[in-house]
C-alpha positions as CSV (number, residue, x, y, z in Angstrom):
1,X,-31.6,-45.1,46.1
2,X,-31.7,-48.7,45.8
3,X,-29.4,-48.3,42.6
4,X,-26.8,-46.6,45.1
5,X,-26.4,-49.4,47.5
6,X,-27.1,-52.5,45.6
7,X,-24.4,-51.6,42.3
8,X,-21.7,-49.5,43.7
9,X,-19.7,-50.7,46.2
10,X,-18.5,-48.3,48.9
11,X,-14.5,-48.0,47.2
12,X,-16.5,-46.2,44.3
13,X,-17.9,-43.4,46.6
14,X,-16.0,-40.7,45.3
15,X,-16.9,-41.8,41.7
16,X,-20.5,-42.1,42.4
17,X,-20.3,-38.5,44.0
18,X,-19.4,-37.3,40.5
19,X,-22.7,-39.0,38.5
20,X,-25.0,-38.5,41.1
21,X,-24.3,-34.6,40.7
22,X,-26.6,-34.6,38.0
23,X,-29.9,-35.6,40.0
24,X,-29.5,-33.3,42.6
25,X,-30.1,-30.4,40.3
26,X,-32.8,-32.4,38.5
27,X,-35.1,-28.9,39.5
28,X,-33.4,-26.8,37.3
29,X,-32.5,-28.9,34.9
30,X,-35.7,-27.4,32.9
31,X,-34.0,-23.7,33.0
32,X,-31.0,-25.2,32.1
33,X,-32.1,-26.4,28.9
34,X,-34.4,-23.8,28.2
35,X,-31.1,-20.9,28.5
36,X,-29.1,-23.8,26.1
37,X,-31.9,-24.4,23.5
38,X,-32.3,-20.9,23.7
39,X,-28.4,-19.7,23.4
40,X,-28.4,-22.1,20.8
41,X,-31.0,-20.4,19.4
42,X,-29.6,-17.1,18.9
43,X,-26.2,-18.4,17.4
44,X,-27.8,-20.3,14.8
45,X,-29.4,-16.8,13.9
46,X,-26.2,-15.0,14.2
47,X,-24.9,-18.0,11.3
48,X,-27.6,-17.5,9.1
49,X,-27.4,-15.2,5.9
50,X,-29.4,-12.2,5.2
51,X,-32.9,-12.3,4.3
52,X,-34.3,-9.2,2.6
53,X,-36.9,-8.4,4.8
54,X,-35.2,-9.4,8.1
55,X,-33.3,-7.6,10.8
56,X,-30.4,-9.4,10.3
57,X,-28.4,-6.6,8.3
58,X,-25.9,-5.4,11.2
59,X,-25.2,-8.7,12.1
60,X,-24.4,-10.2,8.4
61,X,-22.3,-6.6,8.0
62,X,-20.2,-7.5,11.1
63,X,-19.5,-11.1,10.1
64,X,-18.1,-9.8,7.1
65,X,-16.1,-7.4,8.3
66,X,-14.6,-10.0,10.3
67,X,-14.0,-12.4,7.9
68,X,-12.2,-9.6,5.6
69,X,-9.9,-9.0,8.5
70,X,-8.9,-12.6,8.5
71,X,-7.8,-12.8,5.1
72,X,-3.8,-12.1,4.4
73,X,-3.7,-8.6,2.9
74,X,-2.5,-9.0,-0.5
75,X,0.5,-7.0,-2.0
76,X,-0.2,-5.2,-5.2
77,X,3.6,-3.6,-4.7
78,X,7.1,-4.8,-3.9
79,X,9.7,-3.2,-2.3
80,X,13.1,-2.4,-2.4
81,X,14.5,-2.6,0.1
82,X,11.4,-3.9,1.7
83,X,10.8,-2.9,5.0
84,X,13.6,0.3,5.6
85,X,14.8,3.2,4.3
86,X,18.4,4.0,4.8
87,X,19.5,7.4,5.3
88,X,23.5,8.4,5.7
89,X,24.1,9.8,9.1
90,X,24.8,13.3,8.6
91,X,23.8,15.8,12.0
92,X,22.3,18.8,10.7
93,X,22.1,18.1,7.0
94,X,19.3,17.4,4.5
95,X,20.1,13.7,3.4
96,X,18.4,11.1,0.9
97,X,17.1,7.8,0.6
98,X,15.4,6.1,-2.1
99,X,12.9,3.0,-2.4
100,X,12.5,1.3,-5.7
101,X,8.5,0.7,-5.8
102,X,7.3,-2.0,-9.0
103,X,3.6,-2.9,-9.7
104,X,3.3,-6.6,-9.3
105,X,-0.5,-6.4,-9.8
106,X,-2.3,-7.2,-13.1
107,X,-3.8,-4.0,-13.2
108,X,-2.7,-0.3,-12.7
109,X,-1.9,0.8,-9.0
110,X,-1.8,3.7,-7.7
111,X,0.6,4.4,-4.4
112,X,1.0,6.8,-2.1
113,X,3.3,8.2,0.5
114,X,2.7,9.0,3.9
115,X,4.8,10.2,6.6
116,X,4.9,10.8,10.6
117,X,7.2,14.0,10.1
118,X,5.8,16.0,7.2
119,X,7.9,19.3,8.1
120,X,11.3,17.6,7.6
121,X,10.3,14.6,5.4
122,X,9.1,14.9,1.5
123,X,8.8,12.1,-1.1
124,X,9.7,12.7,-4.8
125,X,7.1,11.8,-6.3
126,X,4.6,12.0,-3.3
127,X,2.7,9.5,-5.2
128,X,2.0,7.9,-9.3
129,X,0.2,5.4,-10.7
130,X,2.5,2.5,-12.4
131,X,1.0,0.2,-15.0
132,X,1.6,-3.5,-14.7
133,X,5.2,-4.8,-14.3
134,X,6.5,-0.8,-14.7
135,X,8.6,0.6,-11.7
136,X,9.9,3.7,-10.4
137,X,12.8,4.7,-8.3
138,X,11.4,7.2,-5.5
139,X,13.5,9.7,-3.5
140,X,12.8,10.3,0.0
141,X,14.6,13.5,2.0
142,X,15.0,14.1,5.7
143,X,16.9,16.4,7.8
144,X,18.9,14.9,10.5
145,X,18.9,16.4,13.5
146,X,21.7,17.0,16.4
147,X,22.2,13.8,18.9
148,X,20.8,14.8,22.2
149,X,21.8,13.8,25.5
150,X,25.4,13.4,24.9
151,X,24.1,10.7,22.6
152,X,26.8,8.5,20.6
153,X,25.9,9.5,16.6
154,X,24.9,6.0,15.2
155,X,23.1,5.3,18.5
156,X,20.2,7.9,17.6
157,X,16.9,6.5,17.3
158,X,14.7,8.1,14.8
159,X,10.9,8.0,15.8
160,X,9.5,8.8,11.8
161,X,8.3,6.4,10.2
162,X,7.2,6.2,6.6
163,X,3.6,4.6,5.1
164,X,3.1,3.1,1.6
165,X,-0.5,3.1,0.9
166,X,-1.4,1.6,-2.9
167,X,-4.8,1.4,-4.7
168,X,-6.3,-0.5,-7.8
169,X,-7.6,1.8,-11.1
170,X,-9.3,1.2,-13.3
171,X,-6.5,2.7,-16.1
172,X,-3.5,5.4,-17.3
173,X,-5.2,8.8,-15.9
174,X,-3.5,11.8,-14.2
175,X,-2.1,11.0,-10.3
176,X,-4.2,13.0,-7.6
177,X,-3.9,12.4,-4.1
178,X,-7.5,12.7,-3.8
179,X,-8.4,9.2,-5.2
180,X,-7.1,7.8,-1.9
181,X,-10.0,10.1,0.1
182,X,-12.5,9.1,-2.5
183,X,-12.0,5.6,-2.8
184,X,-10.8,5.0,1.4
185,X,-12.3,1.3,1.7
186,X,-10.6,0.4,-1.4
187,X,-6.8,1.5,-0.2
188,X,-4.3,-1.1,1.6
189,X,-1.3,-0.5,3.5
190,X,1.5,-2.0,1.5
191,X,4.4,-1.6,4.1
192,X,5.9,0.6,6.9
193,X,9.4,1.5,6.3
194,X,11.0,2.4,9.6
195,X,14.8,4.9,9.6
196,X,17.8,2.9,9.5
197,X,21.1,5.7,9.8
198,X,24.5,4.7,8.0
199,X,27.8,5.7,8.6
200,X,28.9,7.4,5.4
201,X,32.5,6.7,6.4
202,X,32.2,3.0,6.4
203,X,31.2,1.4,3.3
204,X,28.8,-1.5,3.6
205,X,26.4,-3.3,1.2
206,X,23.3,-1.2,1.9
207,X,25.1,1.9,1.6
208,X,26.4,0.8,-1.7
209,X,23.3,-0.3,-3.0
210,X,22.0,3.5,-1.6
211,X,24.4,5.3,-3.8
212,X,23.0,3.4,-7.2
213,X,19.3,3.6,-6.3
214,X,20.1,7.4,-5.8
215,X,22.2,7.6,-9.1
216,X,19.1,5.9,-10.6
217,X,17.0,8.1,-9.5
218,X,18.7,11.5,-10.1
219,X,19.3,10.1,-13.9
220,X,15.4,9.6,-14.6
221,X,14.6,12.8,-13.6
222,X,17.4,14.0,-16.1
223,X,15.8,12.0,-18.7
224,X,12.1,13.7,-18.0
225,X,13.7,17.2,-17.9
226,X,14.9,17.3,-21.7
227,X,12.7,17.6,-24.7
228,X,11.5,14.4,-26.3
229,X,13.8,13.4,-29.2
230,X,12.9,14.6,-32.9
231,X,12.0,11.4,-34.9
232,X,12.3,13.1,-38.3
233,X,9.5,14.2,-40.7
234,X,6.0,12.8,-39.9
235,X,4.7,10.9,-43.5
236,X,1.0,11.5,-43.7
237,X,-1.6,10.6,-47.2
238,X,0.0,9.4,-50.0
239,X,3.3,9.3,-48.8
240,X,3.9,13.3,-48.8
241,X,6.0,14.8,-46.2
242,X,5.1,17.8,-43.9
243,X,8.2,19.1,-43.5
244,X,8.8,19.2,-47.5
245,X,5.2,20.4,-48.3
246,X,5.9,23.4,-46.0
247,X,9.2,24.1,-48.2
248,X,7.9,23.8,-51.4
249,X,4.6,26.1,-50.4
250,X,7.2,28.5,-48.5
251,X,8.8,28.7,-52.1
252,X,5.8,29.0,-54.3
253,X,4.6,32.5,-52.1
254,X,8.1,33.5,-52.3
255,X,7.8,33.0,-56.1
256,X,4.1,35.1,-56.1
257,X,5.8,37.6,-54.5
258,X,8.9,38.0,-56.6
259,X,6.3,38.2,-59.9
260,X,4.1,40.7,-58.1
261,X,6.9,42.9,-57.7
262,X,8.1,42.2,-61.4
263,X,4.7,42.7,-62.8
264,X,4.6,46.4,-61.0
């Protein structure tokens, strides 16, 4: 007390009411430091790495989790157009979009649609897997529906919305939708394409671009549809040629048979 009256003078009272806050909970000042030193404790557990041995597992698990969830997501597919899908506005019609999809990973991808509205949507192809650098033109279908509510036509406000999902592996294989249930922690969300409607009477740069992504598209499946093209006779050994060896032995049985005949 004698610190209170001697060295403060009474125009610092409110000041010294601040410090001397301190000293009047000197009693639990020990429980105070006790719940620190022990909250201190337990997040300097939390930090610490797993230990075989320990019981530290769910905790290390968590913080990973976490930490993953932080991290950008990084893009193994671009988009073309990125982020919609543009559909000509056509009330009661089955119209098309399309998305051009490229691999910009260093390895081969897999992708795979997904849609809110599977009874009126469908993707062509559903899904494929594209080697580095390669690219593909897919065709997306929807029905349009009627406007409701007296509703102006390019006013309607389409609720589906469309999911590209895309997964790293290991090579060329066959595409079945059932890597994406086998392999679920490995799959990322690439984007969510939302509906954009155009006026088919009023020509515009997406609708434009639209028309050749569709032309695009209709021509590669053209090109899958006919035969491979015939390179010519296939050169095998020394040089000898399958199509001629199957002449000249088509004309030696001829020749067998010709003597048989003679010889009767």
């Amino acid at each position: 007390m004698a610190i209170e009256t001697g060295q403060k003078p009474p125009s610092d009272g409110k000041v010294w009411g601040f410090f001397k806050l301190p000293f009047r909970q000197t009693g639990n000042s020990n429980s105070t430091t006790s719940s620190s030193a022990s909250s201190a404790s337990n997040l300097h557990t939390q930090g610490q790495p797993y230990v075989e041995g320990s019981n530290h597992q769910g905790s290390a698990n968590s913080v990973s989790s976490v930490a993953k969830s932080l991290l950008p997501t990084r893009r193994r597919l671009k988009l073309d157009p990125a982020n919609k899908l543009y559909f000509p506005y056509e009330p009661g019609k089955q119209v098309r979009s399309a998305v051009r999809i490229k691999n910009t990973s260093k390895s081969y991808t897999a992708f795979k649609f997904q849609t809110t509205a599977p009874k009126s949507c469908f993707m062509r192809p559903p899904g494929a897997i594209l080697a580095p650098g390669e690219s593909i033109i897919a065709t997306v279908f929807k029905f349009v529906e009627q406007p409701e509510n007296n509703e102006k036509p390019m006013e309607q406000k389409s609720r589906v919305k469309f999911k590209i999902m895309s997964l790293k592996v290991k090579g060329p294989m066959d595409y079945v939708p059932e890597l994406f249930d086998e392999q679920k922690d490995q799959v990322a969300i690439e984007q969510i394409l939302r509906v954009v409607f155009l006026d088919p009477k009023r020509p515009c740069p997406a609708l434009e671009k639209l028309k050749r992504q569709l032309a695009d598209a209709d021509a590669a499946v053209e090109a899958r549809k006919k035969p491979p093209e015939d390179a010519g006779p296939r050169i095998i050994g020394e040089g000898l040629v399958i199509d001629e060896w199957k002449e000249r032995r088509e004309r030696y049985l001829a020749r067998q048979q010709v003597e048989g005949v003679d010889s009767a």
